[in-house]
N, C-alpha and C positions, 0 to 999 in steps of 0.2 A: 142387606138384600132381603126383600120380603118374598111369603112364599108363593104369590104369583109369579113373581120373576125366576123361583125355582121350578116353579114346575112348567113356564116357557123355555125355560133351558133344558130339561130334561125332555119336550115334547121335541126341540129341535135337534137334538143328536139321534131320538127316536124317529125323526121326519127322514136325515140322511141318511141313515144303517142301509137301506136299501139302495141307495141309488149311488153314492161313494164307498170306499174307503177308506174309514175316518180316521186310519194315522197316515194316511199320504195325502188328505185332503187340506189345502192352504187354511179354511178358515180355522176347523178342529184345531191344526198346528197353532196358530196364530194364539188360539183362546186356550191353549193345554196353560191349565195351572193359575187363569183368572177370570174368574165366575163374572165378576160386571163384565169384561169384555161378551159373554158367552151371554149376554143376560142382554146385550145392546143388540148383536146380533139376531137375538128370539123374539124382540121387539120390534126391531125391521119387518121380519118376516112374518106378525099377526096380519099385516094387510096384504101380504101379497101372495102368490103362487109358492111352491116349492121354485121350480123348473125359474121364473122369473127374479126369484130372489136369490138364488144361485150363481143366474148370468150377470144380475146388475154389481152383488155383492164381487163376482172375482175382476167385473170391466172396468166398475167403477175405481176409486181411491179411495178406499174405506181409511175412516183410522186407525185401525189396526194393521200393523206392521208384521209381514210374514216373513220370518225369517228362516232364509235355505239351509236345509239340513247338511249335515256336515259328514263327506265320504272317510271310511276309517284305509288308511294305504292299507293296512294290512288284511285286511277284506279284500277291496279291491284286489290286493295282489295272488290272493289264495282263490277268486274267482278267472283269473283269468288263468293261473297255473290249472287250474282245475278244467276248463274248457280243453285244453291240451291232452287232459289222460281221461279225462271220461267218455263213455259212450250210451248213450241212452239213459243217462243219470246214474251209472256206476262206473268205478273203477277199478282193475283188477290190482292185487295187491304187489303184485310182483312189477310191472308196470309203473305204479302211482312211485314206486320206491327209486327206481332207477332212474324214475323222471327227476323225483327230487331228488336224487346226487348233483343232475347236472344242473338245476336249478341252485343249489349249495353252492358249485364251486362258482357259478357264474354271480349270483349277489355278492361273496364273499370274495370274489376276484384272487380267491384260492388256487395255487398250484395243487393242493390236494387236498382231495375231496374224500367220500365214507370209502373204507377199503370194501373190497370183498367181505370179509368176513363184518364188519360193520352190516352192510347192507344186507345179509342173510340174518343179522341178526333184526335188523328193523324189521323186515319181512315175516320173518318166525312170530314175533310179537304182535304185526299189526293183522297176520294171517289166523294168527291165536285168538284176536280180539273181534274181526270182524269176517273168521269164517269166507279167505279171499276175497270177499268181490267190497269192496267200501263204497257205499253212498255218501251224497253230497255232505252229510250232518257229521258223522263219524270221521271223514276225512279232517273238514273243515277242524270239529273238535282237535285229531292227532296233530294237524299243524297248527292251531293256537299254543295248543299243553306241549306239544313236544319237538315239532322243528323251529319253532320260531325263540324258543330260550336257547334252546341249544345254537343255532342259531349265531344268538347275540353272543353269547360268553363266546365262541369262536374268532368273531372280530376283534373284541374283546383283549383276547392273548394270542393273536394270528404270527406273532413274532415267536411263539414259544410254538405253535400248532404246526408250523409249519416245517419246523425243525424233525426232519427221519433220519438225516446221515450225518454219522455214523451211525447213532441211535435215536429213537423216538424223548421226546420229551414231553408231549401230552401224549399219550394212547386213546385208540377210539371206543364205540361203547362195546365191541365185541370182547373188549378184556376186560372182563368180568371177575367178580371176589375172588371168585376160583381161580380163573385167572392169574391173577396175580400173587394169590398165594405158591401158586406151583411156583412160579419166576422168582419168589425171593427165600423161597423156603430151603435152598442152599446158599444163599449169599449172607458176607457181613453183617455182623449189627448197623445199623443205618443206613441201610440201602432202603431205596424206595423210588414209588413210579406213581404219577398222575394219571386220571383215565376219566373221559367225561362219564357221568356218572347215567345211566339208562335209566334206574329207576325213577332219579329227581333231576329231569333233564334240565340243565343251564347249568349246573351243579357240576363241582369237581370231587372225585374222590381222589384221595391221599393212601395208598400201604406203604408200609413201613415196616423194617424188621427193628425190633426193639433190645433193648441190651439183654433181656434175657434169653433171646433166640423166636419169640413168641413176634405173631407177624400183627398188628393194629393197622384195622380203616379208622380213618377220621373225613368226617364230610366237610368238603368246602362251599359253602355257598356262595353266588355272585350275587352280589349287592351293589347299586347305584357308586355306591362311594369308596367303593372296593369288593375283597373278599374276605368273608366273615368262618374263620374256620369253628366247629364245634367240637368241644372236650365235653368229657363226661360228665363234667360240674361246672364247666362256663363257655361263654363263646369271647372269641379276642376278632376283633377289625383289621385288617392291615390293607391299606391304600395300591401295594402292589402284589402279586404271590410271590414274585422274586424275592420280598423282601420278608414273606413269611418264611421260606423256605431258610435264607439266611441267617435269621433268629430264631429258629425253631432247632435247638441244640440237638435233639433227636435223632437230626436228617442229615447223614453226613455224604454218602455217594448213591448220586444218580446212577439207577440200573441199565447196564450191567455194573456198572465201577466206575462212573465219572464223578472227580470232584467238584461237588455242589457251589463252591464259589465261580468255577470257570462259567459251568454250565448254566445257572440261574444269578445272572450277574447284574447287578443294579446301575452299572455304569452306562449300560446305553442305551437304557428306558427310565431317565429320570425327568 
């Protein structure tokens, strides 16, 4: 490409600035990322009109091939959630939170959804961070990073999430380190409880009482191909938690005292 041709290319994305929007505009798209295309284009247009070359370039059948941009679901779905709690381009925090419970149990086609205490805890944090009232950008950001992993790890183990009676087998984000230290800080050596994790949302936490009476988190991450727990000097893979939980010598009763083979059973999730 010689530099006539660069600088009729440069001249015609300087000729549209004013009259498009040159990443929603068909030719722009067309020529993103191939300078002769952008260079055939700027050639056309030495003889003719902006306005002229415009209409013939989109009526005609150029060769250049425009191809349609591609909608993300997960946009799309946080645009139209979001039409629902906002008002004049904010939404209030208490509002956007309770919207998204019932949006939760309804994708997740959950009998249960953020408890109470869950849902003051989202609220506390997102009231912390965005000073009640959330605009479009801050929302959007909290349900990319934080309702849509949480989210997914929910469907995920929806057989283990959905389980409260007798007792809870995932706990929600409102049981917190603290949390759950109190709850196992009189029980057995190996007792322990699951709790989605707030800080690294998609994320499971693990406590445990340990044989010397001393209480350990360990973080569980979800991963594509499983969940990857983290030790102080390595991480190990396991394809299901059931079956970490059963190889994991440590964990011996589900809190309050159920035994960990009935409760996390590999027999009918395999």
């Amino acid at each position: 490409m010689n530099l006539y041709n660069h600088c009729l290319a440069s001249d015609l994305l300087k000729s549209l600035n004013p009259f498009v929007l040159l990443s929603k505009h068909p030719i722009i798209k067309a020529c993103k990322g191939h300078p002769q295309k952008l260079c055939e284009v700027a050639n056309f247009m030495e003889d003719h009109s902006l306005g002229d070359s415009l209409q013939l370039l989109c009526l005609s059948k150029p060769r250049i091939k425009v191809v349609p941009s591609k909608l993300d679901p997960d946009e799309m779905e946080f645009d139209t959630f979001w039409r629902k709690v906002s008002v004049s381009g904010v939404a209030e925090a208490t509002k956007f939170c309770f919207q998204l419970n019932h949006h939760f149990s309804a994708t997740t086609h959950s009998s249960r959804g953020f408890s109470k205490h869950d849902l003051e805890e989202i609220i506390e944090r997102m009231q912390a961070t965005f000073t009640g009232e959330i605009g479009y950008e801050n929302a959007r950001y909290w349900w990319n990073k934080w309702y849509l992993p949480l989210r997914r790890t929910v469907v995920r183990i929806m057989h283990l999430w959905e389980h409260t009676s007798p007792f809870v087998k995932i706990h929600g984000i409102a049981a917190s380190k603290n949390t759950v230290d109190e709850a196992l800080g009189s029980q057995p050596w190996g007792t322990f409880m699951f709790r989605l994790s707030a800080n690294n949302p998609g994320d499971l936490s693990l406590g445990f009482v340990a044989e010397k009476g001393q209480i350990m988190h360990l973080l569980v991450q979800t991963r594509p191909e499983g969940f990857e727990i983290l030790f102080s000097d390595q991480s190990k893979l396991y394809s299901k938690l059931e079956e970490f939980v059963q190889r994991f010598k440590p964990l011996r009763l589900v809190y309050p005292g159920e035994d960990k083979y009935k409760v996390f059973s590999l027999r009918f999730h395999m």
